[in-house]
C-alpha positions in Angstrom: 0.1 93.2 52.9 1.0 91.3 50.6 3.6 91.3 47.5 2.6 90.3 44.4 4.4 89.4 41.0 1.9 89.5 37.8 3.3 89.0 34.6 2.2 91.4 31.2 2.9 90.9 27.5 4.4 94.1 25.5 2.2 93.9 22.1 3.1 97.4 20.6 5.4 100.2 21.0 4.8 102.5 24.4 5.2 106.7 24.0 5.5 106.3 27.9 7.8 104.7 29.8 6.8 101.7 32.1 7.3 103.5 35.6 5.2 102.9 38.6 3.7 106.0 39.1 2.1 106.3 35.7 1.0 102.4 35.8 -0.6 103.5 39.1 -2.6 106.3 37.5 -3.6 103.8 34.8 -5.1 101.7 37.8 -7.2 104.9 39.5 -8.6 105.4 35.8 -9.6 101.5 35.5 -11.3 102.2 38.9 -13.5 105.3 37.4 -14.1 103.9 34.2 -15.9 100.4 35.4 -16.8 101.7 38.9 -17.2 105.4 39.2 -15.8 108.5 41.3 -17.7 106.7 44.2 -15.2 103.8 43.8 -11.9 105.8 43.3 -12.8 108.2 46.4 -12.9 105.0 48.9 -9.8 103.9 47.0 -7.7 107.0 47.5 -8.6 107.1 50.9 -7.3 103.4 51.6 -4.2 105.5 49.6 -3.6 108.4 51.8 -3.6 105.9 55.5 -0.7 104.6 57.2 -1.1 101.3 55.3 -1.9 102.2 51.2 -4.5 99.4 49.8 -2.3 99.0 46.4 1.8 100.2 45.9 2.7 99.6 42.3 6.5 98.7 41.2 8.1 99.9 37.6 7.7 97.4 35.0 11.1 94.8 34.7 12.1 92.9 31.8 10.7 88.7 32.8 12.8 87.4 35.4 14.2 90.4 36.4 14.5 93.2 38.6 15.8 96.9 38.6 19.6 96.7 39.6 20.6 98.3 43.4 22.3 101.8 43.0 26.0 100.9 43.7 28.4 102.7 45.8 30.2 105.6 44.3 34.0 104.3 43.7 36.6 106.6 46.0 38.7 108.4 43.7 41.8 106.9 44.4 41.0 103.7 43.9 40.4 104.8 40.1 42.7 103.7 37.3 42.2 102.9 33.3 41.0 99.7 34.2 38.7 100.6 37.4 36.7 103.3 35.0 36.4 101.1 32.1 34.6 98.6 35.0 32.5 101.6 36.3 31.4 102.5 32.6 30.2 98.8 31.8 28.4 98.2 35.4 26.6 101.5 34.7 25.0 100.1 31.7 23.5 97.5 33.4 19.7 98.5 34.6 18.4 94.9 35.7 19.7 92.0 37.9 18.0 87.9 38.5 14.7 88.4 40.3 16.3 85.1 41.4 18.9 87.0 43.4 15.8 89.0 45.8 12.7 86.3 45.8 13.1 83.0 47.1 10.5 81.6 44.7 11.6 83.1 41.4 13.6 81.5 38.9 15.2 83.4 36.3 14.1 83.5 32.9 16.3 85.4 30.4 19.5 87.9 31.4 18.2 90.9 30.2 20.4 93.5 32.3 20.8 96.5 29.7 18.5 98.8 28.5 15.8 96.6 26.6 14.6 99.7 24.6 15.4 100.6 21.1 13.9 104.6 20.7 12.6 104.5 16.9 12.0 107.8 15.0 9.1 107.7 12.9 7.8 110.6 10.3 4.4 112.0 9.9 2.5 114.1 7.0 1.0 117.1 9.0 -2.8 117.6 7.8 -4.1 120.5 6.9 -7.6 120.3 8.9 -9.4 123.1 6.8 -8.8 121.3 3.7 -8.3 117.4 4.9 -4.8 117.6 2.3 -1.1 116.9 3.5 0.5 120.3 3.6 3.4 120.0 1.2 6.7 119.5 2.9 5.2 119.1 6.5 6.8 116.6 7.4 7.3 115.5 11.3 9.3 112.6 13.6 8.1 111.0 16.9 9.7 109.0 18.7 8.7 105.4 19.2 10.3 102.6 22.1 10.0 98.8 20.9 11.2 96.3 23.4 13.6 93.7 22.6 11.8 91.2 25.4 7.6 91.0 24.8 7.3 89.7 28.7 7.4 92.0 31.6 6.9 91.5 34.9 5.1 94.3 37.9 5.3 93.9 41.6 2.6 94.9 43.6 2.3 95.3 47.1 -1.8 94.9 48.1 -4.3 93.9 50.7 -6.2 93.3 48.1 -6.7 89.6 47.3 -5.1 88.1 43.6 -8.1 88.1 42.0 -9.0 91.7 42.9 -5.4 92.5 41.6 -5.4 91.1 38.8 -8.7 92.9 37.5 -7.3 96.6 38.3 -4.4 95.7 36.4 -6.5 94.5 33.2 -8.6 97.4 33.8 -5.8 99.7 34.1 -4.0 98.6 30.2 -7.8 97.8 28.3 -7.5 100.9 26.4 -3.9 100.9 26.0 -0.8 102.7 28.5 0.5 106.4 27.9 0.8 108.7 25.4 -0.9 107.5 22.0 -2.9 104.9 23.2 -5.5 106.3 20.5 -3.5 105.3 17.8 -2.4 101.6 18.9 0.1 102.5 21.2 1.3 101.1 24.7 -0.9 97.7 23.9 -0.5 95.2 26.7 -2.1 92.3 27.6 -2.1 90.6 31.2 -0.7 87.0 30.6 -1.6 84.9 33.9 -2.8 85.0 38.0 -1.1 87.2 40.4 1.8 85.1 42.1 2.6 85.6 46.0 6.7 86.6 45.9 8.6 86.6 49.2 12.1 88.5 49.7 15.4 86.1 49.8 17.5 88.4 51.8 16.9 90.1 55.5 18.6 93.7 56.9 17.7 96.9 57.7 19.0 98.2 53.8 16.1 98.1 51.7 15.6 98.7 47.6 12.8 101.1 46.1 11.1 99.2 42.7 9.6 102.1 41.8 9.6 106.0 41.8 9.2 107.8 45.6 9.6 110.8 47.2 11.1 111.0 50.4 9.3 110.1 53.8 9.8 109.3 57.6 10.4 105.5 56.3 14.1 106.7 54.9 16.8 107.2 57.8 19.9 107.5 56.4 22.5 106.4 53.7 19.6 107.0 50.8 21.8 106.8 47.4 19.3 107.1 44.5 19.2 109.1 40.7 16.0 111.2 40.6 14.6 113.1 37.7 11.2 115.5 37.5 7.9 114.3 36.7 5.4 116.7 35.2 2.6 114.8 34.7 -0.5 115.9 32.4 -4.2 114.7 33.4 -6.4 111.9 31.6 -9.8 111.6 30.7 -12.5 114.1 31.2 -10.0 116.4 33.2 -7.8 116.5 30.6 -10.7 118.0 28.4 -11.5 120.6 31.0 -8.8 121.8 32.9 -5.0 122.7 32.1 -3.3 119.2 31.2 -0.6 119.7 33.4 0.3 118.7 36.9 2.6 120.2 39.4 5.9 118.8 38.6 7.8 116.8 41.4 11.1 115.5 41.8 11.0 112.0 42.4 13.4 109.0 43.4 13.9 106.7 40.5 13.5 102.6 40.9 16.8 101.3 41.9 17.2 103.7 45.2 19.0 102.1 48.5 18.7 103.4 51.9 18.8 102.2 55.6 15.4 101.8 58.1 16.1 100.8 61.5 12.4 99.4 61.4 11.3 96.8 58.8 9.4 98.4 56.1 7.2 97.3 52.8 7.4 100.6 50.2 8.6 103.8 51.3 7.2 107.1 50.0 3.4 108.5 50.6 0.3 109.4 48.6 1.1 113.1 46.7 -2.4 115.2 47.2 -3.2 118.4 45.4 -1.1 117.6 42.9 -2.9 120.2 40.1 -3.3 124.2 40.2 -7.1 123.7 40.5 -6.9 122.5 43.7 -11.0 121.9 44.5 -10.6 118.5 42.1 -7.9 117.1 44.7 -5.4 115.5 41.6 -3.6 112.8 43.0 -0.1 111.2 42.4 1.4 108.3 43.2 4.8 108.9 45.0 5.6 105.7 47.0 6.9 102.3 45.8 7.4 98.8 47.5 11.2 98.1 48.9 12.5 95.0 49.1 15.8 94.4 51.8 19.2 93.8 49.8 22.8 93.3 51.4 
């Protein structure tokens, strides 16, 4: 397979935030909408083998790339000065793509959290009467990026062009939450571009949310949080919104393989209480080696 770096632009604020397993959700709905269930069966089965057809990475500020999970400090080693070291280094979410890919150069030093969360109030209608209730006033919150360009690894066998389609297919009507109302607008600016790893070893780097699998042998240090997932599209209409929640590995995860491996993680099936539709989730990510 093959690893690929495409490039988007951020033109609105997002609801949802840019991880891979959402984006890779995005591309199974690009699938049924232009090419039917027909389509997204063969695709899903390409999915669930030994060798996955498409494993999509988190989105990364331009240039960049999530930051390794460091090693925990040992407590004796701590002092005023240590802490106040740990504290800042925490902050920092993204590192040079430059540092990983031997044919990336690095365009801006975007290493903290590019997000600003905005709070914006609402009238609440009153549907009977098509009036503002008086007083019904409500917040949501928005996230506007500091940096418009973002960068998305994918690992394929698909070729660049075929690549590049599912990803415009996947963002045409908008990503996440409030896409409706002019949310989560992205455009895809350029080709797919072939990205090779700088460093060798048996430690490798998730870029994108995981669960654990047979690839991970030992030393895995990673944060993880719970995704519970809601369904799309017709489903959503039809059936309960939610999905079973699952704990996941966050982007940023380190562990040790004593074989060479391209993504880690494996295809979640079943994923919904109805359990005859077969709801999928994505819950592997391509690695990348690091020192």
């Amino acid at each position: 397979m093959t690893l690929y770096r495409i490039r988007f632009k951020l033109c609105s604020a997002i609801v949802t935030p840019l991880k891979g397993d959402t984006i890779w959700g995005h591309i199974v709905w690009g699938i049924a909408n232009h090419e039917g269930n027909g389509e997204v069966s063969k695709f899903l089965e390409l999915e669930k083998s030994a060798a996955p057809a498409l494993v999509v990475s988190s989105a990364f500020p331009a240039g960049m790339v999530c930051r390794p999970l460091p090693l925990p400090e040992r407590e004796d080693n701590l002092n005023t000065e240590t802490y106040s070291k740990i504290k800042k280094k925490k902050k920092e979410k993204f590192a040079p793509a430059s540092e990983y890919f031997s044919n990336t150069e690095a365009e801006n030093n975007v290493r903290e959290n590019p997000f600003i969360n905005v709070q914006v109030t609402h009238n609440t209608i009153d549907r009977a009467a098509n009036t503002v209730l008086e007083g019904g006033l409500y917040s949501t919150g928005e996230i506007w990026s500091k940096t418009a360009d973002w960068d998305l690894y994918i690992l394929s066998s698909f070729s660049p062009e075929r690549v590049k389609q599912l990803v415009e297919w996947a963002f045409e009507n908008g990503y996440g939450a409030d896409a409706s109302t002019g949310k989560g607008k992205i455009s895809v600016i350029g080709d797919p571009v072939e990205v090779k790893p700088k460093k060798q070893g048996n430690t490798y780097m998730a870029l994108g949310p995981f669960v654990g699998s047979e690839n991970i042998t030992t030393n895995l240090r990673a944060d993880i949080f719970v995704r519970s997932g809601k369904l799309g599209g017709a489903f959503a209409a039809s059936l309960s919104p939610y999905k079973k929640p699952v704990v996941l590995y966050d982007e940023g995860a380190v562990f040790t393989c004593e074989k060479p491996v391209e993504y880690t993680g494996m295809l979640l099936e079943k994923m919904h209480y109805c359990e005859e539709f077969n709801i999928c989730q994505s819950g592997f990510a391509p690695v990348i080696p690091v020192e």
